[in-house]
C-alpha positions as semicolon CSV with decimal commas, in nm:
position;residue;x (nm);y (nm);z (nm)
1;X;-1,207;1,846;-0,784
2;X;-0,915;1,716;-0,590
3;X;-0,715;1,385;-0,684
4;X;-0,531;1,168;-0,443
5;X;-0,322;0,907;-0,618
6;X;-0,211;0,587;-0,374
7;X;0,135;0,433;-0,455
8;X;0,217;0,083;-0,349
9;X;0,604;0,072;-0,331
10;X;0,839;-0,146;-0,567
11;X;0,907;-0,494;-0,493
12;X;1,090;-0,528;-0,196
13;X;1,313;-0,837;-0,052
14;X;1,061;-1,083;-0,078
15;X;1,209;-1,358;0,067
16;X;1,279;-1,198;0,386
17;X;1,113;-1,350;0,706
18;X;1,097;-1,024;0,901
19;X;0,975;-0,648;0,840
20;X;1,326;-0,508;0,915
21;X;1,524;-0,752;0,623
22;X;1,256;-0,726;0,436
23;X;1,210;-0,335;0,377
24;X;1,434;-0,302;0,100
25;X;1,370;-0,284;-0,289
26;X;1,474;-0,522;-0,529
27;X;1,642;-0,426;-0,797
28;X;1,311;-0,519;-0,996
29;X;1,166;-0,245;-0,710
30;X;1,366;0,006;-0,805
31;X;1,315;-0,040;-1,233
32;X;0,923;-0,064;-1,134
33;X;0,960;0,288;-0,945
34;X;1,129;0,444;-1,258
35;X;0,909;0,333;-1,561
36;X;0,656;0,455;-1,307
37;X;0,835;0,788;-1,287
38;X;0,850;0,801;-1,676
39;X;0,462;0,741;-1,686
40;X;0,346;1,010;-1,437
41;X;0,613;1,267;-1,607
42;X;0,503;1,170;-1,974
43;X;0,098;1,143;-1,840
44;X;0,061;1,347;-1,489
45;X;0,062;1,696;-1,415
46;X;0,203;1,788;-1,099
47;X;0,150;1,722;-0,763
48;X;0,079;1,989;-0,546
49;X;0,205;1,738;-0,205
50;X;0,421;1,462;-0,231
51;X;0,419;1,260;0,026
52;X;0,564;0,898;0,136
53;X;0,596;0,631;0,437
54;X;0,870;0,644;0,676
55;X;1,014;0,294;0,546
56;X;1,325;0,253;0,356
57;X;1,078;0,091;0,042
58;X;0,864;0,379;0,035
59;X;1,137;0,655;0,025
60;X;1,358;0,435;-0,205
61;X;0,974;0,388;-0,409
62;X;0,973;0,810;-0,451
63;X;1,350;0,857;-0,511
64;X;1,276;0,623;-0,817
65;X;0,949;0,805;-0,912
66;X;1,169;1,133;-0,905
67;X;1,104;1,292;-0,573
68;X;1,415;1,260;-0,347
69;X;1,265;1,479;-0,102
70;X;0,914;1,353;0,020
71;X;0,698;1,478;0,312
72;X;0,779;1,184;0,538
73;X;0,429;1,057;0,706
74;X;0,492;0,743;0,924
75;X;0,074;0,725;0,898
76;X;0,159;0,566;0,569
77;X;0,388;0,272;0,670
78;X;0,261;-0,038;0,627
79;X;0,102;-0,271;0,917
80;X;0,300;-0,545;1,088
81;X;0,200;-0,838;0,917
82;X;0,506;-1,057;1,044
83;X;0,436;-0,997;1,428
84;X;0,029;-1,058;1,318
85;X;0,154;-1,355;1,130
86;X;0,313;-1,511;1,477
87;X;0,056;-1,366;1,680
88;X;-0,247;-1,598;1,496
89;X;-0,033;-1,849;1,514
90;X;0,015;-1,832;1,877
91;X;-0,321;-1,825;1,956
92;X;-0,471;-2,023;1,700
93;X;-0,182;-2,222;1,590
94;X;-0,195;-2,118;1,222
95;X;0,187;-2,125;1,092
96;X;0,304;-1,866;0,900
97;X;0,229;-1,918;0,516
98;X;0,455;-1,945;0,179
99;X;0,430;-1,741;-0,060
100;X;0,137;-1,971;-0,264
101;X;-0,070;-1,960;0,106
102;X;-0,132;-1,587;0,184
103;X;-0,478;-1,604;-0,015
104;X;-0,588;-1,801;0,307
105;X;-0,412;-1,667;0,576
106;X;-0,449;-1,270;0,515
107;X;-0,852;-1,314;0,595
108;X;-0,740;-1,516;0,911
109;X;-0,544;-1,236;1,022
110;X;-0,742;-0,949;0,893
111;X;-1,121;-1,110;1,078
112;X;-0,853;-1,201;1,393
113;X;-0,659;-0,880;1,420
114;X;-1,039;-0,713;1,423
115;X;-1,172;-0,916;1,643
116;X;-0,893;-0,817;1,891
117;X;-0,783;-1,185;1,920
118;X;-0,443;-1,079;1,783
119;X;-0,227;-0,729;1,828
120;X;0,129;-0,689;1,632
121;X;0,291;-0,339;1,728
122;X;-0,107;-0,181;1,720
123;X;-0,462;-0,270;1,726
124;X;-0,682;-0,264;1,419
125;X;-0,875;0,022;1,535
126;X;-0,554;0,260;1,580
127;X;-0,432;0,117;1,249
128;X;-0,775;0,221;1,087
129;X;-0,725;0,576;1,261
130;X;-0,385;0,682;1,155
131;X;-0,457;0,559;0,797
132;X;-0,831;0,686;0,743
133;X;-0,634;1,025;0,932
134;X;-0,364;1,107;0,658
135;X;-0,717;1,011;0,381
136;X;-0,885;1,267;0,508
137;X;-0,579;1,576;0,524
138;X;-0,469;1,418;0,193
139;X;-0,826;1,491;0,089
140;X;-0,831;1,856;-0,032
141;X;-1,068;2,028;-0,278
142;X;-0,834;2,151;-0,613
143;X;-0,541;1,974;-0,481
144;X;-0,345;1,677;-0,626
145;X;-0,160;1,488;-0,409
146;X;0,070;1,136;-0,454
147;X;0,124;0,930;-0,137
148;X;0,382;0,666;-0,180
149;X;0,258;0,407;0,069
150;X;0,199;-0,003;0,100
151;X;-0,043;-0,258;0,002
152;X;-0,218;-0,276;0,344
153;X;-0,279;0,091;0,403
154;X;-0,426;0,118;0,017
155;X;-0,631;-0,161;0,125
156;X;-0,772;-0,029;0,471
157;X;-0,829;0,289;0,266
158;X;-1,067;0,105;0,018
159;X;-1,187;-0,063;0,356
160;X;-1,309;0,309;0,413
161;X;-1,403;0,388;0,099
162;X;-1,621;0,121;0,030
163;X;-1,724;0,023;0,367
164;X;-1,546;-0,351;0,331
165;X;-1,549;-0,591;0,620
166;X;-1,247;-0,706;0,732
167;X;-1,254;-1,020;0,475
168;X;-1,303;-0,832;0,212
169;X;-1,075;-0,590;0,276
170;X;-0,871;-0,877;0,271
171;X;-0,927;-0,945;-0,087
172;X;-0,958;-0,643;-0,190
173;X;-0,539;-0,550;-0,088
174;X;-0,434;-0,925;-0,162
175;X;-0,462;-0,860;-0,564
176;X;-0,255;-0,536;-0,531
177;X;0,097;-0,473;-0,773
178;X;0,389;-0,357;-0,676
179;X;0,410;0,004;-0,809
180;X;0,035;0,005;-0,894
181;X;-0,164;0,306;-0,920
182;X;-0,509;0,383;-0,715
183;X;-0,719;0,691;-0,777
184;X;-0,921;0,864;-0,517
185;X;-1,146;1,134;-0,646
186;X;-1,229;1,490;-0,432
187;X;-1,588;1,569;-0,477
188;X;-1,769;1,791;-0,224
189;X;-1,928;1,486;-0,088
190;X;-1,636;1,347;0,025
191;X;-1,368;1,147;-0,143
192;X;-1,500;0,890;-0,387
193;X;-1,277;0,589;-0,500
194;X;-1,183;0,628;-0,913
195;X;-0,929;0,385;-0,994
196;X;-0,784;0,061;-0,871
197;X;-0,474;-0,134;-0,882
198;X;-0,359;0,013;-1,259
199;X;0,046;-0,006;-1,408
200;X;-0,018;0,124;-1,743
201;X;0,391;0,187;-1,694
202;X;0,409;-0,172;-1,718
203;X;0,173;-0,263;-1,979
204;X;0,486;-0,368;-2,233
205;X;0,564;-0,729;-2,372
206;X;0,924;-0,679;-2,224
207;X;0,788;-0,598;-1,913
208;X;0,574;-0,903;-1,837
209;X;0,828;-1,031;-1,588
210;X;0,791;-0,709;-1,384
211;X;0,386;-0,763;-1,282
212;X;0,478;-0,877;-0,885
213;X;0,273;-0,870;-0,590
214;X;0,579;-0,934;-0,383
C-alpha cells in the first residue's frame, strides 16, 4: 500500500488583502512547521518524494518540517481566492468578507467559480485538472510521499475523493488547520481517503494558541 500525506502550510500573513503580501509565514507559521517536523521525525518513517508548492508559504512550510530541498510542483499552489473574491463581487456585488464571514462567502465563490460565472487567474475545471493531476502521479503503489500544499487544493482533492459538489467542497476545506495532516491511502482500487484535518503535533495545553485556520 502506498501513503500520500497532504500538508496545509503554516499560518501565513493573515491580514494581508492580496495573494502576493499575503504568502508569507508568521512566525506562529513557522513554530507550527517545526513541532510538525518533530512529530513526523519522532512518528513517520520516511518519505520516499517530498514534494511542495511553488509559493514562498509552502517552501518556507517544508524548510520548517526539515526538507530544505523539495521537488517544487506549482500544481500544488493554492487557487486565487483574492481575484475570485473581487470577481463575485463584480458580478454579483458580494464584497469581500472579514475574517468572521468566509463561512458564507467560500460556497458563493466555490458554486460561482463552477458555474463559470467567475474566473480569477483559471477556471475551475483547469484548477480541478492540475490538482486531481499531481493526486494521481503522487499516487504510487509502496510509495510514501508528503506534499506540502494549501487548504484549497487539499480540499478539491477530497472534492475528488469523495465526489463533493462544489458546496460541500466548500465545507469540507473551510474547517482545515494550518499545518494539519490529511492521509490518502494507495490501494489497488485507487486511492482511498484515510485521515482528515489531524495536528497531533499540536495537541499540547501550551499549544492551544497555535490551532489557526488563518
Amino acid at each position: 500500500m502506498g501513503e500520500i500525506i497532504l500538508v496545509r502550510h503554516g499560518q501565513a500573513n493573515s491580514g494581508a488583502t492580496d495573494e502576493e503580501s499575503y504568502d508569507r509565514l508568521s512566525d506562529l507559521g513557522h513554530q507550527q512547521a517545526r513541532w510538525l517536523g518533530d512529530y513526523l521525525r519522532d512518528r513517520e518513517g520516511p518519505f520516499d518524494k517530498v514534494i511542495a508548492g511553488s509559493l514562498r508559504r509552502h517552501q518556507e512550510t517544508a524548510a520548517g518540517i526539515g526538507y530544505v530541498d523539495p521537488q517544487i510542483d506549482p500544481r500544488l499552489n493554492e487557487m486565487d481566492y483574492f481575484n475570485l473574491g473581487q470577481a463575485l463581487e463584480d458580478v454579483h456585488g458580494v464584497p469581500f468578507p472579514g475574517p468572521d464571514d468566509f463561512a458564507a462567502h467560500v460556497p458563493q465563490v466555490m458554486e460561482a467559480w463552477h458555474r463559470a460565472e467567475i474566473m480569477g487567474v483559471e477556471t475551475f475545471a483547469s484548477f480541478e485538472a492540475r490538482v486531481t493531476g499531481v493526486l494521481q502521479e503522487a499516487a504510487k503503489p509502496g510509495a510514501r510521499v508528503l506534499c506540502v500544499t494549501s487548504g484549497g487544493v487539499i480540499g478539491m482533492i477530497m472534492r475528488h475523493l469523495l465526489d463533493l459538489d462544489p458546496k460541500r467542497m466548500a465545507h469540507v476545506l473551510l474547517p482545515i488547520m494550518n499545518s494539519s495532516i490529511h492521509r490518502v491511502h494507495v490501494i489497488p482500487q485507487g486511492p482511498i481517503l484515510a485521515g482528515f484535518n489531524a495536528v497531533p503535533h499540536l495537541d499540547h495545553p501550551d499549544r492551544a494558541h497555535a490551532l489557526t485556520h488563518y
